[in-house]
TIRO-2110 file (N, C-alpha, C; in Angstrom, 1 decimal):
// TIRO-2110
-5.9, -10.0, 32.7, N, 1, A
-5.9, -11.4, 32.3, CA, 1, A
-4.5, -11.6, 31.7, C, 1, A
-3.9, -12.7, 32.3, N, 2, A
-2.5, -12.7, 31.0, CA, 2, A
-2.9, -13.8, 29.8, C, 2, A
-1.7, -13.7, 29.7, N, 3, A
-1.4, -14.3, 27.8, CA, 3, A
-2.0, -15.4, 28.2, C, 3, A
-1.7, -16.8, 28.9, N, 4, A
-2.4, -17.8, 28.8, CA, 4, A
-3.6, -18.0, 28.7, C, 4, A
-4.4, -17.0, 30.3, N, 5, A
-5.2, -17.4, 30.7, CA, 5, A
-6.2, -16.7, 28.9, C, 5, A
-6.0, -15.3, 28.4, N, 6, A
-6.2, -15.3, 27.2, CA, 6, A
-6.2, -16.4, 26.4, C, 6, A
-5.6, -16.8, 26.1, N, 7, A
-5.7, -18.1, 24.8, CA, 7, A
-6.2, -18.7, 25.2, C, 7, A
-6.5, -19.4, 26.4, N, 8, A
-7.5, -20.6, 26.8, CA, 8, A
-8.7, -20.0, 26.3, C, 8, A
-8.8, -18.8, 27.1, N, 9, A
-10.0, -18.1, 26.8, CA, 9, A
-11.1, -18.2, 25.4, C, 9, A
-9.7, -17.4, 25.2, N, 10, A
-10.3, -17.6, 23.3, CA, 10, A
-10.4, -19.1, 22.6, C, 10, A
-9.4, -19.8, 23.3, N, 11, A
-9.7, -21.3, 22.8, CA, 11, A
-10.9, -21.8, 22.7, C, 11, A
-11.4, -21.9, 24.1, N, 12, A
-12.4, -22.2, 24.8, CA, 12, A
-13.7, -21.9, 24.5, C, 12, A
-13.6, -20.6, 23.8, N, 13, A
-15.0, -20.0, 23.1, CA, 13, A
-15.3, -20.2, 22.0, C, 13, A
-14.3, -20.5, 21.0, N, 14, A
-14.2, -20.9, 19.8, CA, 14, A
-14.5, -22.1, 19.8, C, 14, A
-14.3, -22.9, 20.8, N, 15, A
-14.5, -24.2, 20.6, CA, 15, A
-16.3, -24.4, 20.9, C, 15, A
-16.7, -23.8, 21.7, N, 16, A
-18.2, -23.7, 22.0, CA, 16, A
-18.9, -23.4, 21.0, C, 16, A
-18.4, -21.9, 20.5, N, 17, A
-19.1, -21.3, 19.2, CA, 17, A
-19.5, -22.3, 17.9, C, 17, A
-18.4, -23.1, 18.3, N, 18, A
-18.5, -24.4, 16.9, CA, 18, A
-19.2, -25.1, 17.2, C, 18, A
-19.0, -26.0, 18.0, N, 19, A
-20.1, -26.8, 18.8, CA, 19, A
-21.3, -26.3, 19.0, C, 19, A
-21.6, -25.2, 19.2, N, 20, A
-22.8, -25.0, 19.2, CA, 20, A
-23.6, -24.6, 17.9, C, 20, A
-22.8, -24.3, 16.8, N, 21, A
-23.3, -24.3, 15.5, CA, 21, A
-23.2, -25.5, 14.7, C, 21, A
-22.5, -26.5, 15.0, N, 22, A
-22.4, -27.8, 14.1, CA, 22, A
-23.6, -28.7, 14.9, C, 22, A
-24.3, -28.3, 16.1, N, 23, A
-25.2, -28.8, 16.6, CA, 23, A
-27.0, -28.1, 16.4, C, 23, A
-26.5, -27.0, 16.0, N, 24, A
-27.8, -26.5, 15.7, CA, 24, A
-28.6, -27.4, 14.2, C, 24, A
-27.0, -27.8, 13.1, N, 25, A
-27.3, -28.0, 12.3, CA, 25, A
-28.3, -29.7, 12.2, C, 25, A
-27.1, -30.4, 13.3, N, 26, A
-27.1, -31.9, 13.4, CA, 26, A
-27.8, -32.5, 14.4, C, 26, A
-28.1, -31.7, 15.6, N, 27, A
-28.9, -32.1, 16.6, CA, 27, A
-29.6, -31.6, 16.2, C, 27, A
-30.1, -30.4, 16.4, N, 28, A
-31.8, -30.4, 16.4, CA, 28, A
-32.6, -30.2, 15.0, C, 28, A
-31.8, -29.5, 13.7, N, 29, A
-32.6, -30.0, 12.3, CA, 29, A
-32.3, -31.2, 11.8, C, 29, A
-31.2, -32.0, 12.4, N, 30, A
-30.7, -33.3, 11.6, CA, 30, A
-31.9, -34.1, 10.9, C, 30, A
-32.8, -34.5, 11.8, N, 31, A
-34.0, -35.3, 11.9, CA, 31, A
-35.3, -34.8, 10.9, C, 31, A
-35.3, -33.5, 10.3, N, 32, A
-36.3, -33.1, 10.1, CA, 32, A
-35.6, -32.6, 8.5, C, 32, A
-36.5, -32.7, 7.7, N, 33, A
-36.5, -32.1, 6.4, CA, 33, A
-36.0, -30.2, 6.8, C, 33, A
-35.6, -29.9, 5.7, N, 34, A
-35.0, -28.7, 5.4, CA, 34, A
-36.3, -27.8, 4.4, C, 34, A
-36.7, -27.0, 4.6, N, 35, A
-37.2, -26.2, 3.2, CA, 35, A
-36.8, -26.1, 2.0, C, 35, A
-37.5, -26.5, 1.1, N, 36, A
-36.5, -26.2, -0.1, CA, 36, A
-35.7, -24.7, -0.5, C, 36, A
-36.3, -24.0, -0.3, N, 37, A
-35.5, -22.4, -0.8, CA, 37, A
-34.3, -22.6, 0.6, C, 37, A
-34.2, -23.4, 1.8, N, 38, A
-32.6, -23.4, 2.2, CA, 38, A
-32.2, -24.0, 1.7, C, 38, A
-32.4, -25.7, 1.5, N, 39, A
-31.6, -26.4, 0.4, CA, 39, A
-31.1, -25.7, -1.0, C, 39, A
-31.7, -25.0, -1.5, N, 40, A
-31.2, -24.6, -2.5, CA, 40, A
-29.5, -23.1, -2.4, C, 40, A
-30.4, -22.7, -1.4, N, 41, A
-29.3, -21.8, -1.0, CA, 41, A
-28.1, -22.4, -0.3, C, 41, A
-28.4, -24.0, 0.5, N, 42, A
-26.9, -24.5, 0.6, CA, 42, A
-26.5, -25.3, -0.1, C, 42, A
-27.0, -25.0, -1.3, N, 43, A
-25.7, -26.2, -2.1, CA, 43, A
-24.3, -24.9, -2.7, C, 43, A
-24.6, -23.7, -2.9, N, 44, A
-23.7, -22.9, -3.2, CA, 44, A
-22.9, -22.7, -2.1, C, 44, A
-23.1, -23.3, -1.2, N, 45, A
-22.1, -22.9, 0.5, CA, 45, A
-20.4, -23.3, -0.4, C, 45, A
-20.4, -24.7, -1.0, N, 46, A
-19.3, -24.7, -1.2, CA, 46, A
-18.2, -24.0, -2.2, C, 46, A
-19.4, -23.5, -3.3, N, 47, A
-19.1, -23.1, -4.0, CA, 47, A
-18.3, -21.4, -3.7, C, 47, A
-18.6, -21.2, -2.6, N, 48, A
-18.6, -19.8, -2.1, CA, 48, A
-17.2, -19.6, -1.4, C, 48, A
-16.9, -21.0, -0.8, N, 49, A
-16.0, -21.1, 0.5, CA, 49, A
-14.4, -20.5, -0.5, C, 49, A
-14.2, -21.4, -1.3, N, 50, A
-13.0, -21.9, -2.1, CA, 50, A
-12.7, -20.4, -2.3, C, 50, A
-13.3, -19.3, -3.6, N, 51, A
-12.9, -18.3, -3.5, CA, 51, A
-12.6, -17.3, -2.9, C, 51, A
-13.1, -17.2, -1.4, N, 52, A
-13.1, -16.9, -0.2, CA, 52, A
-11.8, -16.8, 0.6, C, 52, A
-11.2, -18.1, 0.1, N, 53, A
-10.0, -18.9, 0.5, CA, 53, A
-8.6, -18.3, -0.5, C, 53, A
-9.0, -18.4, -1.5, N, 54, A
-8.3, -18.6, -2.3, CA, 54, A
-7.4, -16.6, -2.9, C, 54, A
-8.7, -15.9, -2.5, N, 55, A
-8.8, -14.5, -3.7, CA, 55, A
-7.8, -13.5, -2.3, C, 55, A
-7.4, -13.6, -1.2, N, 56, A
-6.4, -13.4, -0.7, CA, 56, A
-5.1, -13.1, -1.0, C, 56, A
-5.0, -14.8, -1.4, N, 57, A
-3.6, -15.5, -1.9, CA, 57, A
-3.5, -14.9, -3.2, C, 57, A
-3.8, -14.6, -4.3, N, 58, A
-4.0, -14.1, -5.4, CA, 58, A
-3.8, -12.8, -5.5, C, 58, A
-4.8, -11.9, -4.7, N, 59, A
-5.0, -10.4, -4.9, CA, 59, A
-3.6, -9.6, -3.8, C, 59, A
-3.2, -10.5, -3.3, N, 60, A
-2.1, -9.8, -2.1, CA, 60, A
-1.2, -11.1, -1.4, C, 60, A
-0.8, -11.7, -2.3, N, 61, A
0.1, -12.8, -1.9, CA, 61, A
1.5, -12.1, -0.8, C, 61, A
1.7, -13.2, 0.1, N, 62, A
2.6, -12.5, 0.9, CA, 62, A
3.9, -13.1, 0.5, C, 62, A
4.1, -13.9, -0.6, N, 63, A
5.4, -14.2, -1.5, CA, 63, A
5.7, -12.8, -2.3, C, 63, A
4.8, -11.8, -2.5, N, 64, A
5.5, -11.0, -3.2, CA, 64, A
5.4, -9.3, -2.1, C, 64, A
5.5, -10.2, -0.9, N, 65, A
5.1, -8.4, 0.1, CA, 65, A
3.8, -7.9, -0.3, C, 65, A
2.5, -8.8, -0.5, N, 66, A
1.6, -8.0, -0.9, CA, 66, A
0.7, -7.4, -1.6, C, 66, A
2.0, -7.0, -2.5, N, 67, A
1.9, -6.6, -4.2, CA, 67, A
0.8, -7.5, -5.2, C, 67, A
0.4, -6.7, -6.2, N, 68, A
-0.3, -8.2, -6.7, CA, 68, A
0.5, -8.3, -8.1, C, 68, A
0.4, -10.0, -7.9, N, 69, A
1.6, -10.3, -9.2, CA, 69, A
0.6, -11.0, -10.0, C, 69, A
1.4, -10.4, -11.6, N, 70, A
0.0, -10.8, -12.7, CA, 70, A
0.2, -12.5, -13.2, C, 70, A
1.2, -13.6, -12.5, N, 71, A
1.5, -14.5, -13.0, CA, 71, A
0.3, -15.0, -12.2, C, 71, A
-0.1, -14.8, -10.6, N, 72, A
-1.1, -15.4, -9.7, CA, 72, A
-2.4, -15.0, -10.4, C, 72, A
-2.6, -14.1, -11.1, N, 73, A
-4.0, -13.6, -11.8, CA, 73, A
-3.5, -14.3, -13.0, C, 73, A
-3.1, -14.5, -13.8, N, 74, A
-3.1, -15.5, -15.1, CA, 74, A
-3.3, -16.9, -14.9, C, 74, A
-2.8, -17.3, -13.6, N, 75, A
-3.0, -18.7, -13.0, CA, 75, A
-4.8, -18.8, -12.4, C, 75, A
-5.1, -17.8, -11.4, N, 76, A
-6.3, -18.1, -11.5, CA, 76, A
-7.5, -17.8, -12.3, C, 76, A
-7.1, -16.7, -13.4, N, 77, A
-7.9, -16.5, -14.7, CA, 77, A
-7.8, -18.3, -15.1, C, 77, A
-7.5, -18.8, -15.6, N, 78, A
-6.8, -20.3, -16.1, CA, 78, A
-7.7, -20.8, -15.5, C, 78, A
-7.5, -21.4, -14.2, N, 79, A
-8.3, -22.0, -13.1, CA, 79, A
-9.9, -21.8, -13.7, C, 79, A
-10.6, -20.7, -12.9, N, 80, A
-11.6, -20.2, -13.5, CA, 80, A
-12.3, -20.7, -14.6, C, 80, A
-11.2, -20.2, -16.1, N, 81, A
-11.6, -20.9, -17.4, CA, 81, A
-11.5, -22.1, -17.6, C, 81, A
-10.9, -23.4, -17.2, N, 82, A
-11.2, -24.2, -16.9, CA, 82, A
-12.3, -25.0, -16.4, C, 82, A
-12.1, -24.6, -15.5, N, 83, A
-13.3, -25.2, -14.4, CA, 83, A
-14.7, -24.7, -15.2, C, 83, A
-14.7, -23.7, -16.1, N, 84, A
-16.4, -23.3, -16.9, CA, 84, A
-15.8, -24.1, -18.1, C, 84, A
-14.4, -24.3, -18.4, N, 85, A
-14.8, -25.7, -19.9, CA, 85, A
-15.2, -26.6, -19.9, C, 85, A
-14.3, -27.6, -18.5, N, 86, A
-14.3, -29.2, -18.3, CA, 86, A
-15.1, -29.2, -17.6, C, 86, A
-15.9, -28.0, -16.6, N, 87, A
-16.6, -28.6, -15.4, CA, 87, A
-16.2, -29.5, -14.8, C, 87, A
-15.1, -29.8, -14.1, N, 88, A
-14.1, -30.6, -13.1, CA, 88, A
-13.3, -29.6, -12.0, C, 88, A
-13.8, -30.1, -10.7, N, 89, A
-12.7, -29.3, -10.2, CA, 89, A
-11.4, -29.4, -10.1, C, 89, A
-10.8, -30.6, -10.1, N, 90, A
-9.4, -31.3, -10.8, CA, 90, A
-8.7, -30.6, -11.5, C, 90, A
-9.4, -30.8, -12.8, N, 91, A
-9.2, -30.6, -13.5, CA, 91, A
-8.8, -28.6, -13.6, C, 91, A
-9.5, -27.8, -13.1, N, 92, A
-9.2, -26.9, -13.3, CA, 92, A
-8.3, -26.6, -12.1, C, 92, A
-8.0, -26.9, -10.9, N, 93, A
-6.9, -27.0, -10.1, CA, 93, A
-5.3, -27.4, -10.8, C, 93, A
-5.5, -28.5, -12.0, N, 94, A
-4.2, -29.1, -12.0, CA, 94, A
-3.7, -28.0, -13.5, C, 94, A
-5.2, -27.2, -14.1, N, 95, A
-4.6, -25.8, -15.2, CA, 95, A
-3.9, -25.2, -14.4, C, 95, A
-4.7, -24.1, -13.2, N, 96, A
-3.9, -23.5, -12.8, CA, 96, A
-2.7, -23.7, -12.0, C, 96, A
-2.5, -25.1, -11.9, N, 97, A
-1.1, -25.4, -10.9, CA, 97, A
0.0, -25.2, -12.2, C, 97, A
-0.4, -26.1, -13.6, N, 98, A
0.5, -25.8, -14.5, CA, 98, A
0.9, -24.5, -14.7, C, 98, A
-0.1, -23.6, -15.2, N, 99, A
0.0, -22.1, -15.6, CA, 99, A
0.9, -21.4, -14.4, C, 99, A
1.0, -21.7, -13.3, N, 100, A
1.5, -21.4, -12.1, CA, 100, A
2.8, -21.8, -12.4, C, 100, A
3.4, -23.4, -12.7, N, 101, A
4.7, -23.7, -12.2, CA, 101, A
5.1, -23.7, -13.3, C, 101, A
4.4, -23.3, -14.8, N, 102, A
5.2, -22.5, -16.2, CA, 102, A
5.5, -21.5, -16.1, C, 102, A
5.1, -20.5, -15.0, N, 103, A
5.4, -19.5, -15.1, CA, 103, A
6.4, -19.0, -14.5, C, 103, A
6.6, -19.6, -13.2, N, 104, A
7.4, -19.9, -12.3, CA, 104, A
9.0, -20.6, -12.9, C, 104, A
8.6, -21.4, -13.7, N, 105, A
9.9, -22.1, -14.3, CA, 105, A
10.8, -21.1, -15.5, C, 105, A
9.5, -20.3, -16.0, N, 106, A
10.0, -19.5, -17.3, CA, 106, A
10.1, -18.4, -17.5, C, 106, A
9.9, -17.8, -15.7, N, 107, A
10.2, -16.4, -15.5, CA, 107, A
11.8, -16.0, -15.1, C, 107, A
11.4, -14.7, -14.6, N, 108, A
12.9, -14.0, -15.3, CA, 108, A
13.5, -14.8, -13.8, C, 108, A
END
């Protein structure tokens, strides 16, 4: 197989795989109530994603080759404790953006 016909490939599958999961959800349970014990298990979906996303870029940032730097762990310690004071996500986004670009401004 070469390189193209590869990527289409994989394009092409990925695109089905999704489609056919964003329809499992919306076509055929759209219409119909949910059980409660899965409702309750998907409201933490989003709660789950973000750190997911996020604990990468923190634990092995590729600004520092990898390494883990303690200014990205003081920034998302911050984040974290925020978000359990204000309860806002905002709000604890725009802690650790500060704790981030003080640290950034007042490092060596």
């Amino acid at each position: 197989m070469t390189g193209d016909a590869q990527i289409w490939t994989v394009i092409v599958g990925l695109a089905t795989a999704s489609f056919l999961l964003r329809f499992i959800f919306l076509g055929m349970v759209g219409s119909r109530a949910l059980p409660r014990w899965l409702m309750r298990h998907l409201r933490y979906t989003g709660v789950s994603i973000i750190p997911a996303l996020v604990a990468p870029a923190v634990l092995w940032p590729a600004a520092t080759e990898g390494q883990t730097d303690p200014l990205r762990l003081a920034a998302a310690f911050a984040t974290v404790a925020a978000g359990f004071v204000f309860k806002q996500f905002f709000a604890a986004i725009a802690v650790g953006a500060a704790v981030m670009a003080l640290g950034l401004t007042l490092g060596p």
